[in-house]
BAFI-3210 file (N, C-alpha, C; in Angstrom, 3 decimals, decimal comma, padded with zeros to 6 digits):
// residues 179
n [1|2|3|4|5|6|7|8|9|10|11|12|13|14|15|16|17|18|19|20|21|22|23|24|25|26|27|28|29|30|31|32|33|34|35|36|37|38|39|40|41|42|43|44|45|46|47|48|49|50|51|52|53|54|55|56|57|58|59|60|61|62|63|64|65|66|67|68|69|70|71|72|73|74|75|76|77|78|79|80|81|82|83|84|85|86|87|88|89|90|91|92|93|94|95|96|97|98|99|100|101|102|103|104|105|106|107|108|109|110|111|112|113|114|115|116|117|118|119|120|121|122|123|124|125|126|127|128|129|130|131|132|133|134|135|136|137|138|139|140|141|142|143|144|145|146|147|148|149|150|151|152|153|154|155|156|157|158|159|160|161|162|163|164|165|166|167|168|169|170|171|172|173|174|175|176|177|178|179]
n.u [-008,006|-007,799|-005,684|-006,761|-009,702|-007,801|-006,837|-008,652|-009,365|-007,396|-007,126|-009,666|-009,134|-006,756|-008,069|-009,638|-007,809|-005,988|-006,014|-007,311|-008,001|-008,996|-009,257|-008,273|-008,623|-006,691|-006,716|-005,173|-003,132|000,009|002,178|003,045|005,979|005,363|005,084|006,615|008,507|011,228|010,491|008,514|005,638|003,130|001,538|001,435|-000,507|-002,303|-002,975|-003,758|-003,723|-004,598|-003,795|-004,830|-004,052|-005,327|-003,329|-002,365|-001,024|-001,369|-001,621|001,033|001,019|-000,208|000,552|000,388|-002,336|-003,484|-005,928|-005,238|-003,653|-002,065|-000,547|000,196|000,573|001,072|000,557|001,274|000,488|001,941|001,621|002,928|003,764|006,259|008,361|007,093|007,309|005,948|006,174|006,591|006,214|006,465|005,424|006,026|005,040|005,813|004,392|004,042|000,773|-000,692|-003,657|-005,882|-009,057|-012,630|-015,598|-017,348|-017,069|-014,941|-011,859|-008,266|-004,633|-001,646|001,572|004,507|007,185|008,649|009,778|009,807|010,820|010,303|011,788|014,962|014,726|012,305|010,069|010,746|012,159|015,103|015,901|018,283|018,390|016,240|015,333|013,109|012,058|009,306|006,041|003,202|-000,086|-003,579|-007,000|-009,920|-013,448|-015,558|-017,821|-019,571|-020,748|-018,856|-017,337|-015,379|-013,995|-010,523|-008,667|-005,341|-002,106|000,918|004,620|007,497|011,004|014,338|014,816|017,459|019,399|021,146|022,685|021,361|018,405|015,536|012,677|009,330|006,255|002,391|-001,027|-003,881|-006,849|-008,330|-010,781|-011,569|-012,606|-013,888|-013,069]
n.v [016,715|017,934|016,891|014,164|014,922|015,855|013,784|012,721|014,035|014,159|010,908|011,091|012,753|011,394|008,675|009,640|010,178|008,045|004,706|002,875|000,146|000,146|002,891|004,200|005,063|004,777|004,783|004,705|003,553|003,228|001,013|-001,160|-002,990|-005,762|-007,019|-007,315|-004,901|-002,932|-000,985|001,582|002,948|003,557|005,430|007,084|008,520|007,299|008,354|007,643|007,031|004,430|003,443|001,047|-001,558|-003,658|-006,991|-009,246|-011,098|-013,134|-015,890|-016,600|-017,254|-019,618|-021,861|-020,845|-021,062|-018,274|-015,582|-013,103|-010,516|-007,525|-004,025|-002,127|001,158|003,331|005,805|007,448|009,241|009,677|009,961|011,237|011,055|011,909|011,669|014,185|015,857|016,803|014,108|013,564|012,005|011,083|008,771|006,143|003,784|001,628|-001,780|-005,383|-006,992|-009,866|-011,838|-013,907|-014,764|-015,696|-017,223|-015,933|-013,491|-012,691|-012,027|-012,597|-010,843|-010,228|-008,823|-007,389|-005,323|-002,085|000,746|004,696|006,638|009,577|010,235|009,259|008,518|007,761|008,889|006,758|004,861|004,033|003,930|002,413|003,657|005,380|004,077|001,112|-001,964|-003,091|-005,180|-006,324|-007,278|-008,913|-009,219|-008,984|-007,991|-007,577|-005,752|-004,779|-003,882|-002,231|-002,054|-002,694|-003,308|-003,254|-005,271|-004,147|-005,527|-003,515|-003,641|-002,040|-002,576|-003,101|-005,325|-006,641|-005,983|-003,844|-002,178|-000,643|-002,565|-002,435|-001,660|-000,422|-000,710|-000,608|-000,814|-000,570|000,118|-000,277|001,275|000,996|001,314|000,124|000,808]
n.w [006,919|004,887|003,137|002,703|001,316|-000,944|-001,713|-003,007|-004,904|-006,817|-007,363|-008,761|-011,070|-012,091|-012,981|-014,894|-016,246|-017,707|-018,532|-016,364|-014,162|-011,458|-008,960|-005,760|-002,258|000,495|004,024|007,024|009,797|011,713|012,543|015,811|016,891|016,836|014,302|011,735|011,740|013,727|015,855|017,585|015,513|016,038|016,122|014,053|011,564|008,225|004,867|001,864|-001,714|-004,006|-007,494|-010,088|-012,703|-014,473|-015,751|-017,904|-016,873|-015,950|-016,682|-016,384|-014,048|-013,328|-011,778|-009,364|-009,035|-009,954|-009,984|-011,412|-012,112|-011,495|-011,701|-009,487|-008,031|-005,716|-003,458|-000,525|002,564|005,132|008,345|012,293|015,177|017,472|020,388|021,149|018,651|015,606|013,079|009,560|006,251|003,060|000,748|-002,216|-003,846|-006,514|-007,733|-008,565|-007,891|-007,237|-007,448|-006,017|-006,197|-004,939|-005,514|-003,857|-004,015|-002,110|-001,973|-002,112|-001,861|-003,059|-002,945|-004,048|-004,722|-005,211|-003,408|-003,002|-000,551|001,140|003,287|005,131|008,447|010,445|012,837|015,511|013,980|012,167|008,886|006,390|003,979|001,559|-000,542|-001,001|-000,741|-001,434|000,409|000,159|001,791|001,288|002,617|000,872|000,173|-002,611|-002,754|-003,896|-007,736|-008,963|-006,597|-003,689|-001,111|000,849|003,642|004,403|004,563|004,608|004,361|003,802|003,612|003,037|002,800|003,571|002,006|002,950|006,064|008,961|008,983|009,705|008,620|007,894|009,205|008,324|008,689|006,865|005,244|002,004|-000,278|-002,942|-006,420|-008,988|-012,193]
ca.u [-009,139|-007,554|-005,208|-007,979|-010,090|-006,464|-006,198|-009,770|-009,748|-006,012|-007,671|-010,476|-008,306|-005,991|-009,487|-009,898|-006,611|-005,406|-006,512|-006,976|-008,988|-009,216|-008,687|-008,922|-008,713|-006,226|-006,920|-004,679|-002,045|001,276|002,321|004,252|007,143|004,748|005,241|008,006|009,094|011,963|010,699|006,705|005,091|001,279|000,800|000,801|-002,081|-002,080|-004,210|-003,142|-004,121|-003,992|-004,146|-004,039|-003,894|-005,350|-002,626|-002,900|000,044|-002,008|-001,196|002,457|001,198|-000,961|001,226|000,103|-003,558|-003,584|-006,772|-005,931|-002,581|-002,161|000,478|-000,297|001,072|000,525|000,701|000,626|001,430|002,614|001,792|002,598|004,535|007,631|009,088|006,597|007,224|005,081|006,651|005,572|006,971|005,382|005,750|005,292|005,582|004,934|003,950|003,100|000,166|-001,338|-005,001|-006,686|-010,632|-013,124|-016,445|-018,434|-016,789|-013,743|-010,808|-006,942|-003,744|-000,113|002,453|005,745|007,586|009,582|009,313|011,004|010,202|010,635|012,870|015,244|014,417|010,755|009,845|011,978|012,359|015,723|016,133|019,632|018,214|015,110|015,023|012,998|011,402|007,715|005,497|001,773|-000,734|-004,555|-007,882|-011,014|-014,467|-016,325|-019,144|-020,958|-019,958|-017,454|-016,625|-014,102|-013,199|-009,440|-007,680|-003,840|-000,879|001,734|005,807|008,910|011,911|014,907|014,927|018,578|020,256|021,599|022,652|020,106|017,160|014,111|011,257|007,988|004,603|001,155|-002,630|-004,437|-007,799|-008,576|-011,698|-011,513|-013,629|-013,286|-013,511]
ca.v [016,676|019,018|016,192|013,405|015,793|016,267|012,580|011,891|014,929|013,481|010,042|011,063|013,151|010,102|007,709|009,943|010,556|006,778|003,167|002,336|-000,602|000,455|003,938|003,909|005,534|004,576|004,976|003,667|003,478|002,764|000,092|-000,989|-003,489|-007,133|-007,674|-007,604|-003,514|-003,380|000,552|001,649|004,157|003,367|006,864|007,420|008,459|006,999|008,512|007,844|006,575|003,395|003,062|-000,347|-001,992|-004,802|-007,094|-010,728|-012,099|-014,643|-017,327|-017,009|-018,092|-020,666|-022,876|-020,821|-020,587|-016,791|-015,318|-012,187|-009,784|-006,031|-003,530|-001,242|002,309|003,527|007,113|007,904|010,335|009,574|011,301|010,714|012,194|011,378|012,674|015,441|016,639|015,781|013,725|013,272|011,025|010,047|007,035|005,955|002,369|000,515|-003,389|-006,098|-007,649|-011,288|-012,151|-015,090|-014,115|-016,506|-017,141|-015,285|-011,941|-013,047|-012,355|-012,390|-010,154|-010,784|-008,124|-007,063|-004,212|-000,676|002,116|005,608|007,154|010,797|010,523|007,864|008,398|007,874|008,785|006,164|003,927|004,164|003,302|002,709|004,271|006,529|003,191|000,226|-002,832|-003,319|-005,960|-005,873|-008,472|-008,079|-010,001|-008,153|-008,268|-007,164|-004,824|-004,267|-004,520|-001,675|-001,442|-003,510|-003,241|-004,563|-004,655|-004,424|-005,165|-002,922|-003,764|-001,364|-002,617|-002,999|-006,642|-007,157|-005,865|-002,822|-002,224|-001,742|-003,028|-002,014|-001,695|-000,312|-001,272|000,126|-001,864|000,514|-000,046|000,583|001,430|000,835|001,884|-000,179|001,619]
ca.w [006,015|002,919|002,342|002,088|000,094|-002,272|-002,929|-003,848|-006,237|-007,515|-007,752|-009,803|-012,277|-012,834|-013,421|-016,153|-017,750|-017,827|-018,124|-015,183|-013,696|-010,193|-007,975|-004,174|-001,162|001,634|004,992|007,841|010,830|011,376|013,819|016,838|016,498|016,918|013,362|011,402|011,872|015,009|016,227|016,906|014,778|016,106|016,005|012,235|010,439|006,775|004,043|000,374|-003,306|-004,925|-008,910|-010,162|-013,895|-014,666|-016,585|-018,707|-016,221|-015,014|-017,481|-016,251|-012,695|-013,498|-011,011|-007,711|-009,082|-009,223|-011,049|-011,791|-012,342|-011,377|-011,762|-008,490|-007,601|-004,336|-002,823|000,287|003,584|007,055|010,009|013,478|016,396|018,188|021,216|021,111|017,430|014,286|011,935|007,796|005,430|001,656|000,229|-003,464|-004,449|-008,055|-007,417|-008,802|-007,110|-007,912|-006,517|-005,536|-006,149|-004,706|-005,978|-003,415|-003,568|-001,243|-002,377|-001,244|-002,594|-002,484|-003,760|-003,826|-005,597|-005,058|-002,930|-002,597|001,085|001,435|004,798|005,427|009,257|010,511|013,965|016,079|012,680|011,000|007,279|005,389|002,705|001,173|-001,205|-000,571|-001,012|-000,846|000,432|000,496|001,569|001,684|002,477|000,827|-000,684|-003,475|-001,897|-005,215|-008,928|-008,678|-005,371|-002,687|000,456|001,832|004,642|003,733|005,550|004,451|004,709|003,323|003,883|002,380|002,339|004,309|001,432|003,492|007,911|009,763|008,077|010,872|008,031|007,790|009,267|008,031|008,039|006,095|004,544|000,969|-000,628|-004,549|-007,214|-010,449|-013,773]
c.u [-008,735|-006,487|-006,343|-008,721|-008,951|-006,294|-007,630|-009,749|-008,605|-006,908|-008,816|-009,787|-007,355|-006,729|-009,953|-008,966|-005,408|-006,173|-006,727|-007,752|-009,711|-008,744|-009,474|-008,347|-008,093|-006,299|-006,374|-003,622|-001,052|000,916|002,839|004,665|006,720|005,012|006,751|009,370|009,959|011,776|009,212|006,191|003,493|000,594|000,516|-000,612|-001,274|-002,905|-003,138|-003,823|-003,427|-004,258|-003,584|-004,910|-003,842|-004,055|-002,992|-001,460|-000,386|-001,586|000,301|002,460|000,059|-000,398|000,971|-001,084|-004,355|-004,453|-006,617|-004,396|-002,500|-000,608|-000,287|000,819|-000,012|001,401|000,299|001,585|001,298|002,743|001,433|003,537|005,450|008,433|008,612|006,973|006,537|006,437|005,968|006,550|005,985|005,955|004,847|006,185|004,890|005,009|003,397|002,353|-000,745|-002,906|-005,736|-008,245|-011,467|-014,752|-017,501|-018,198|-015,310|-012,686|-009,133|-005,176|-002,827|000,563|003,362|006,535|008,924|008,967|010,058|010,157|011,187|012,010|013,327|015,196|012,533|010,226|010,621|012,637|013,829|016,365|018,099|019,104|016,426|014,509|014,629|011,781|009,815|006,694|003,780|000,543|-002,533|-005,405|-008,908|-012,256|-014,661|-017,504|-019,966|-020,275|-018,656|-017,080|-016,358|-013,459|-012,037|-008,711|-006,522|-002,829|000,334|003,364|006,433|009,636|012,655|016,057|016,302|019,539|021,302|021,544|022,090|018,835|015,824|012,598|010,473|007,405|003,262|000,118|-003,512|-005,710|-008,247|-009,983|-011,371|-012,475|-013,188|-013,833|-014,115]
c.v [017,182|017,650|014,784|014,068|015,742|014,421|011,911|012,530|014,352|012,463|009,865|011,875|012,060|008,583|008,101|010,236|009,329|006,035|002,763|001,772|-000,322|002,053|003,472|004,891|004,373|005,159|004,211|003,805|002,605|001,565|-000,196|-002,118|-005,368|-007,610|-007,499|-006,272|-003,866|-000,974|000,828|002,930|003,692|004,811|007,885|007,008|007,986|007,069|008,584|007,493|005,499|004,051|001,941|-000,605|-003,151|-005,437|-008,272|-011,568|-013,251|-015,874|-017,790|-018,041|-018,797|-021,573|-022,713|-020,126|-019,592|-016,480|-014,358|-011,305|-008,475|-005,502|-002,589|-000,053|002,847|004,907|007,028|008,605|009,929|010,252|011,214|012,103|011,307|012,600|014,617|016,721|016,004|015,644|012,952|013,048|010,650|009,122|006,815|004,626|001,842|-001,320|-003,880|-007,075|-008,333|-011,318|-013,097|-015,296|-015,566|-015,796|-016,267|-013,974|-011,575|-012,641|-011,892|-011,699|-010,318|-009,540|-007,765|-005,883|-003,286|-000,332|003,048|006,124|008,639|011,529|009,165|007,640|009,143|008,035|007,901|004,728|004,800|003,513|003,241|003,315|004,794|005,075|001,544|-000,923|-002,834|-004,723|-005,678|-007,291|-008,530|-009,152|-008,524|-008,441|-007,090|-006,703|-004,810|-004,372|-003,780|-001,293|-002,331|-002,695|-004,111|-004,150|-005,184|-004,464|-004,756|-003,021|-002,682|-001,794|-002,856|-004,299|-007,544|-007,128|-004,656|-003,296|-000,912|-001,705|-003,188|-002,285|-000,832|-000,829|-000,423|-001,119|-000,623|-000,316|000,731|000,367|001,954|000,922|001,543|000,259|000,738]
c.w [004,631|002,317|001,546|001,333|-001,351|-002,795|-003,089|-005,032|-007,017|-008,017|-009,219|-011,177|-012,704|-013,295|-014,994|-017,170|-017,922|-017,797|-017,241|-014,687|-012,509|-009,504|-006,932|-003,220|000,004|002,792|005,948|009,121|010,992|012,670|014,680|016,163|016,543|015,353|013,083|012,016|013,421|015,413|016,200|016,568|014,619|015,792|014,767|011,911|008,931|006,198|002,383|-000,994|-003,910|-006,253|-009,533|-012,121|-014,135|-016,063|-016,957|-018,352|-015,537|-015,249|-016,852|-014,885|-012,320|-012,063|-009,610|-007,525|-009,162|-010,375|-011,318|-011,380|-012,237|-011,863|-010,735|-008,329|-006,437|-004,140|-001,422|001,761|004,438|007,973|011,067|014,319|016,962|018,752|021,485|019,672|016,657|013,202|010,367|006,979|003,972|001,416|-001,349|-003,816|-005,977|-007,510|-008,114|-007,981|-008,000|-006,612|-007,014|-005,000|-005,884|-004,904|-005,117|-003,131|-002,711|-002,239|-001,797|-002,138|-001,816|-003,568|-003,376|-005,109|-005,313|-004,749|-002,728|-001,670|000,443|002,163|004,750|007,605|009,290|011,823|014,881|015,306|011,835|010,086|007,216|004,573|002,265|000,084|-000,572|-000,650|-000,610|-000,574|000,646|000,425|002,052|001,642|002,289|000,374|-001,682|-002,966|-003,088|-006,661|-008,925|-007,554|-004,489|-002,276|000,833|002,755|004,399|005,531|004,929|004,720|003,643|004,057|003,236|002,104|002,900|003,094|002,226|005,016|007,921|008,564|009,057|010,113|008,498|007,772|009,050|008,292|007,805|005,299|003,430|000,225|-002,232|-005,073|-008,630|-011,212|-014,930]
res [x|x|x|x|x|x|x|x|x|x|x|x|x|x|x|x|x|x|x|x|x|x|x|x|x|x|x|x|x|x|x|x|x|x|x|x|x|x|x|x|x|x|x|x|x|x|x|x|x|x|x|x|x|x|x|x|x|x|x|x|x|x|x|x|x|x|x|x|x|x|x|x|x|x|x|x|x|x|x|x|x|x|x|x|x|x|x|x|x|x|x|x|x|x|x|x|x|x|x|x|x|x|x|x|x|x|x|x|x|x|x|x|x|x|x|x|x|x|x|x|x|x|x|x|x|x|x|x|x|x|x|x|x|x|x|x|x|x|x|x|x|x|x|x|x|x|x|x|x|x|x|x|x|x|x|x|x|x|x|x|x|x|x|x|x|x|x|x|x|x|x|x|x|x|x|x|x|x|x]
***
């Protein structure tokens, strides 16, 4: 609870001391190994902080219809158990994410970026490296003028530039609050 409490009060101090189109609230769990990740970390909790920036990159991707350009930063903490110990990991990625807004509130997010992880081992997940790629892909609505709901699916990995390349799985739901 004191950390959720710590990243709404964060959230709202960085609403007010930047530009910023959107803050949110992550909420979420890790996953077992059905998607892409090869190791299961169902037992992570995930509570963190978006902040996202609207940008005028749209025009560039006219070609795959995309209405609407972010620059996203993402916070957030990891906490599960393995083998009968707790294990905690942060995670901070920058992204750019493109979205595909439909007229009734619908809308769908695609992003990709950087991330630096805390630990390069994660409960029975291990990294080559503390450095690593980000993917992020989300269906959400528009609840009200400033406020959307999405459910994300979350990847880190490190793209098969490095041995072994296992990844990170999250689906985390975020609750945004546009400025």
């Amino acid at each position: 609870m004191r950390q959720l409490i710590t990243v709404i009060v964060l959230g709202l101090m960085a609403s007010k001391a930047f530009a910023l189109d959107a803050v949110g609230m992550v909420l979420g769990k890790g996953l077992n190994d059905d998607l892409i990740q090869s190791g299961d970390i169902a037992s992570t909790e995930i509570v963190g902080l978006d902040l996202r920036w609207h940008t005028d990159w749209a025009e560039y991707f006219s070609w795959a219809e995309v209405d609407q350009t972010y620059v996203n930063v993402q916070f957030a903490h990891w906490s599960g158990s393995h083998l009968g110990r707790r294990e905690d990991m942060d995670v901070a990625a920058l992204t750019a994410l493109w979205r595909w807004q439909h007229d009734d509130g619908w809308f769908a997010d695609a992003g990709v970026g950087l991330t630096r992880l805390t630990d390069r081992v994660y409960e029975e997940v291990e990294l080559a490296s503390r450095n690593q790629f980000a993917l992020d892909f989300a269906l959400g609505k528009q609840l009200a003028k400033q406020w959307e709901l999405s459910l994300r699916y979350r990847h880190y990995s490190n793209g098969y530039t490095k041995s072994p390349n296992p990844g990170l799985d999250g689906a985390v739901l975020l609750l945004s609050y546009r400025l």
